[in-house]
C-alpha positions, 0 to 999 in steps of 0.5 A, spaced: 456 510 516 452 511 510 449 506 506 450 510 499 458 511 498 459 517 494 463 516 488 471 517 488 475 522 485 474 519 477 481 517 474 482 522 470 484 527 477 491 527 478 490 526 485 486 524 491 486 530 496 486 529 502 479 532 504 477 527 499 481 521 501 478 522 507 471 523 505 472 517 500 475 512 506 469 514 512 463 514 508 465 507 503 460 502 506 462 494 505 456 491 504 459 485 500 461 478 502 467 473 500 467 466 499 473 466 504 474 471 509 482 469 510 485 465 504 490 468 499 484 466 494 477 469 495 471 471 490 467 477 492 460 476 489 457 484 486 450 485 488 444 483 483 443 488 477 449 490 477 455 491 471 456 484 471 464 484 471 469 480 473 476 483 475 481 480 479 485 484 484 493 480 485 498 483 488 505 480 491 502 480 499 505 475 502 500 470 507 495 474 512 500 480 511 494 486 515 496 491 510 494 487 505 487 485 508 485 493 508 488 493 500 482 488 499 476 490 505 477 497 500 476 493 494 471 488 496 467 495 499 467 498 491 466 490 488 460 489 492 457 497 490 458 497 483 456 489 482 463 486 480 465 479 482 471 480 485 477 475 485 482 475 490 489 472 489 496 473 491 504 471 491 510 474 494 514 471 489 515 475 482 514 469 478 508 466 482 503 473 481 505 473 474 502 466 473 496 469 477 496 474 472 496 469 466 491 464 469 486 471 470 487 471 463 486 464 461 479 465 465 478 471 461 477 476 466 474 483 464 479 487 468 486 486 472 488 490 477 495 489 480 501 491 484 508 492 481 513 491 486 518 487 481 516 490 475 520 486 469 517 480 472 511 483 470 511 484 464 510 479 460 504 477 463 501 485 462 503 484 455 499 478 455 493 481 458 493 486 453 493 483 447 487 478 449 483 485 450 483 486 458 484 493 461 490 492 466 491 497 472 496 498 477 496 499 485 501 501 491 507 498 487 510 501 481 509 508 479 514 508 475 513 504 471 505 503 470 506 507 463 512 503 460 508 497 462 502 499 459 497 500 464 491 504 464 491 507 470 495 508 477 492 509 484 497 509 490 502 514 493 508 515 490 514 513 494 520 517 493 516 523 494 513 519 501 521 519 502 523 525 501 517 528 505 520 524 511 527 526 510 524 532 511 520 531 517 526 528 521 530 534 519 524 538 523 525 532 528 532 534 529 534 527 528 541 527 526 542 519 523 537 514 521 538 507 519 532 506 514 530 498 513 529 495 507 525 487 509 525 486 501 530 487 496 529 489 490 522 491 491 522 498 487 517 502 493 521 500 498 527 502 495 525 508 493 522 510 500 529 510 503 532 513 496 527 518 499 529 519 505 537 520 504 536 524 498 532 530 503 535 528 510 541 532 512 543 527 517 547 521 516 542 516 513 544 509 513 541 503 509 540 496 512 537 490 509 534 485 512 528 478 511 522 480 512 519 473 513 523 472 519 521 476 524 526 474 529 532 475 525 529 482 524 529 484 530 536 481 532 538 485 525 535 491 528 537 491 535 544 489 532 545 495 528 543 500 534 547 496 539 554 497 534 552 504 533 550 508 538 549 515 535 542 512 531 537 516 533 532 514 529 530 507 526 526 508 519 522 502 518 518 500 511 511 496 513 506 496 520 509 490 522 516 491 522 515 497 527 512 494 532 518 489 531 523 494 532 519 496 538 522 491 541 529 491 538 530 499 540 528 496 547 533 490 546 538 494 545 538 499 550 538 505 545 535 512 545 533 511 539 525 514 536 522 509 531 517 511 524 514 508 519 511 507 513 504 504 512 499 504 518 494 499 522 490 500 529 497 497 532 500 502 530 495 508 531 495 505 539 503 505 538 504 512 536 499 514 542 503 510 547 510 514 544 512 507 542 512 510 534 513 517 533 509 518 527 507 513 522 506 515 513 500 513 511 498 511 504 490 509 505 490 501 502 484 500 502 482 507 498 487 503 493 484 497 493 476 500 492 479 506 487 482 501 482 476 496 482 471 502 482 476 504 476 473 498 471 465 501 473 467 507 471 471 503 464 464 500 462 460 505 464 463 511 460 471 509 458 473 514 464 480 511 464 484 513 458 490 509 455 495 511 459 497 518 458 494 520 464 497 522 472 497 516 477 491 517 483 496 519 489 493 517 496 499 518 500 502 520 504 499 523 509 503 524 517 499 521 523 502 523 529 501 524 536 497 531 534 493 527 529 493 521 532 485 521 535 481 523 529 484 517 525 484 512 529 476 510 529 478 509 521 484 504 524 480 500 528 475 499 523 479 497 517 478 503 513 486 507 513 
């Protein structure tokens, strides 16, 4: 890789193109080290001579979740590039990452990057953040209400969009019912993929909610449906990891049915080539995580990012496929999509 990534798309653009994701994901060299390389709780030191920013990246991952890994590989490759130290922290509970966004506050970081999987629980710590002066932008959850939140900017995919064009694609597919799972109730971006998928495809789409922290009871859950409803013929799952559960519901419960999924990682790559996934919807985490810390470089520089009057930075989606598969799967296993 290049030892001198190209700088990303300036926020100001309402969307990443897909040729500049790429580029953008290829190329970004790490170049950075953490004080933990496997806690919830990291510290990234930017290189000398550089901005001499703080920002704090909190997001709502749970514990050793490998998509959230990529979200910080993204952001660690910017914060060691652009001389940012760089603090890590995460909770799967609302209440608990808006007491991290407070007590990044209390530590008076110069940026706060978050996610809003449950956004009026964030809302009183954003407000906080922005009263003591500290600019707040999102990632991956929330693109709908970073603005009435009062966020600076947005980078991720927008999920109801992402729904829509699955619908679609199962249309191509001839699929004729598809059971979309939910693993997070009340979460926005996965509510809305499966709104998505409901409001476009022209078959039967029902919606199961499941426990996402229970993998066991989720392939049961899985399984179980299938087992009760033989005419469902594709299974729609909302993360990495719970397609490859599915996986092994699908076989449990004789079904012929096929298996998509939102989110991508190299499991997932080598399951899309074996034919165990059909196709997978990739939002690029770690080009979020590297463009929302790029973001504060950019801040400090040269104010590039406005008061909230601009369009999200879209990642996503893009379909990885069988057809497709073998030019994206050197990036899996690097960690980079």
């Amino acid at each position: 890789m290049s030892p001198t990534p190209p700088r990303p798309v300036p926020v100001r653009s309402a969307r990443v193109t897909a040729l500049a994701a790429c580029a953008a994901v290829s190329l970004l060299a790490a170049g950075c080290t953490s004080s933990d390389d496997t806690g919830a709780d990291a510290t990234t030191a930017g290189k000398a001579g550089g901005a001499g920013i703080k920002v704090a990246l909190i997001t709502h991952s749970a514990p050793d979740d490998a998509f959230w890994e990529r979200v910080r590989k993204g952001a660690e490759a910017a914060a060691g590039k652009d001389g940012i130290e760089l603090s890590y922290k995460s909770d799967p509970d609302a209440a608990g990452q808006a007491k991290l966004v407070r007590e990044a506050v209390a530590d008076k970081v110069d940026g706060i990057a978050l996610t809003l999987a449950k956004p009026e629980a964030m809302k009183g710590a954003v407000a906080a953040a922005r009263a003591a002066g500290i600019p707040v932008v999102g990632l991956n959850s929330g693109i709908d209400a970073w603005k009435p939140t009062g966020l600076l900017q947005y980078f991720g995919q927008d999920e109801s969009v992402a729904g829509r064009a699955v619908g679609d694609k199962l249309d191509a597919l001839r699929s004729k019912h598809a059971l979309c799972v939910i693993h997070e109730r009340g979460n926005v971006a996965v509510e809305a993929r499966c709104a998505g998928v409901k409001k476009t495809f022209g078959g039967r789409t029902d919606l199961l909610y499941v426990d996402g922290t229970d993998s066991e009871a989720l392939t049961d859950s899985v399984a179980a449906a299938l087992r009760q409803d033989p005419t469902i013929d594709e299974v729609v799952m909302n993360g990495a990891q719970f397609a490859l559960e599915a996986v092994e519901s699908v076989k449990d419960a004789g079904s012929k049915a096929e298996i998509a999924t939102f989110d991508l990682n190299d499991d997932i790559v080598k399951a899309v080539q074996r034919g165990d996934v059909q196709f997978a919807v990739d939002q690029q985490p770690y080009l979020q995580g590297y463009l929302a810390v790029d973001a504060f470089w950019l801040y400090e520089t040269n104010g590039n990012v406005s008061g909230g009057g601009e369009e999200p930075v879209l990642t996503g989606p893009a379909f990885v496929t069988k057809d497709n598969v073998a030019s994206i799967a050197k990036y899996a296993a690097g960690g980079t999509r």
